[in-house]
C-alpha positions, 0 to 999 in steps of 0.5 A: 611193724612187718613193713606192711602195717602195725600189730600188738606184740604182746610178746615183751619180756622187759615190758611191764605187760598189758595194763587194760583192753583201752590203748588210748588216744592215738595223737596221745600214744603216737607222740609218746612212742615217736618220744621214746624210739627217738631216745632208744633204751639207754636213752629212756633210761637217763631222762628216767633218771634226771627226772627223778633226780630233779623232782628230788631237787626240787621236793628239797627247795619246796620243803625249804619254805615256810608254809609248804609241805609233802604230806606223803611219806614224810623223808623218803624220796619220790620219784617223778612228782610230789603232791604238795600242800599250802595248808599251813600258809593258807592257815596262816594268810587265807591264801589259797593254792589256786591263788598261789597259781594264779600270781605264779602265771605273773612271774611267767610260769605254769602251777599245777594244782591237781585234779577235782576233787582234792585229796591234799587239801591246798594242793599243788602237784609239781612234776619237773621232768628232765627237760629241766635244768638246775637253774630251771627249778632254782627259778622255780623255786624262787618264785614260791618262795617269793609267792609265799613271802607276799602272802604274808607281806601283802595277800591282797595281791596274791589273793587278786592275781594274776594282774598280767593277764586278760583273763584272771579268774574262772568259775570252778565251783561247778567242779566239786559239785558231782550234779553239775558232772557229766563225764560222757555225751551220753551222761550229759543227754540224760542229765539235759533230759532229767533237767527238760523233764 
């Protein structure tokens, strides 16, 4: 900024340098730099380290129970979020991760699953920033782990959560079947036309 308006200054020696032609969405992007000038250098280089020290915190927890595991580099430290699997307690109950997210919504807390289609099968990807203290992701944690415990116990109450909320399950079949997508308006005009025609 000259004092008069906004240029590109590509001219960053310390930056990681362009990545693409597109910059986004401009809410999106003024909100992360208004986050990172408000926390300066030093200050993004401690909520970098915190973030990663609290994933690795809780890849520990996670990996403490039965029926959880990381599929990827199997005992190396991660950086800011793992992508888990609930494979083996989904063998093992017929429960699914997106039953696991859905009782999890019971006790108050958000689950991140992943994106369609699934790579890991059962999939859940958490990523605890550092907005999150140790007792945070102890919480967290413990209510996995309970989640786990009750779909060995009693699965017909995970398998129909959340039982807090007004709405309980969507229809996500439409997501793993590519006919159904259409990512642009254009995609979605030439589908409609395809489907009228």
């Amino acid at each position: 900024c000259d004092g008069e308006r906004y240029t590109l200054d590509w001219d960053r020696p310390q930056s990681i340098g362009k990545l693409r032609a597109f910059y986004g969405v401009a809410g999106a992007v003024l909100k992360a730099y208004a986050w990172v000038m408000s926390l300066g250098a030093a200050g993004l280089l401690e909520v970098s380290k915190v973030s990663v020290l609290n994933n690795n915190y809780l890849l520990k927890r996670m990996l403490e129970i039965p029926g959880v595991t990381a599929p990827y580099a199997k005992g190396r430290h991660r950086i800011e979020q793992v992508r888990y699997s609930w494979e083996d307690l989904c063998a093992e109950t017929g429960v699914h991760s997106e039953d696991i997210g859905l009782r999890a919504a019971d006790f108050g807390v958000h689950y991140w699953t992943s994106h369609h289609p699934f790579v890991v099968s059962e999939p859940c990807t958490l990523e605890p920033t550092e907005s999150f203290s140790k007792a945070d992701l102890d919480e967290y944690a413990a209510i996995m782990r309970h989640v786990a415990e009750e779909a060995r116990t009693d699965p017909e109450t995970v398998r129909t959560a959340p039982h807090n909320s007004t709405v309980h399950r969507a229809d996500h079949a439409s997501l793993d079947d590519p006919s159904q997508w259409a990512i642009t308006w254009r995609a979605f005009q030439k589908k409609r036309e395809q489907a009228e025609g």
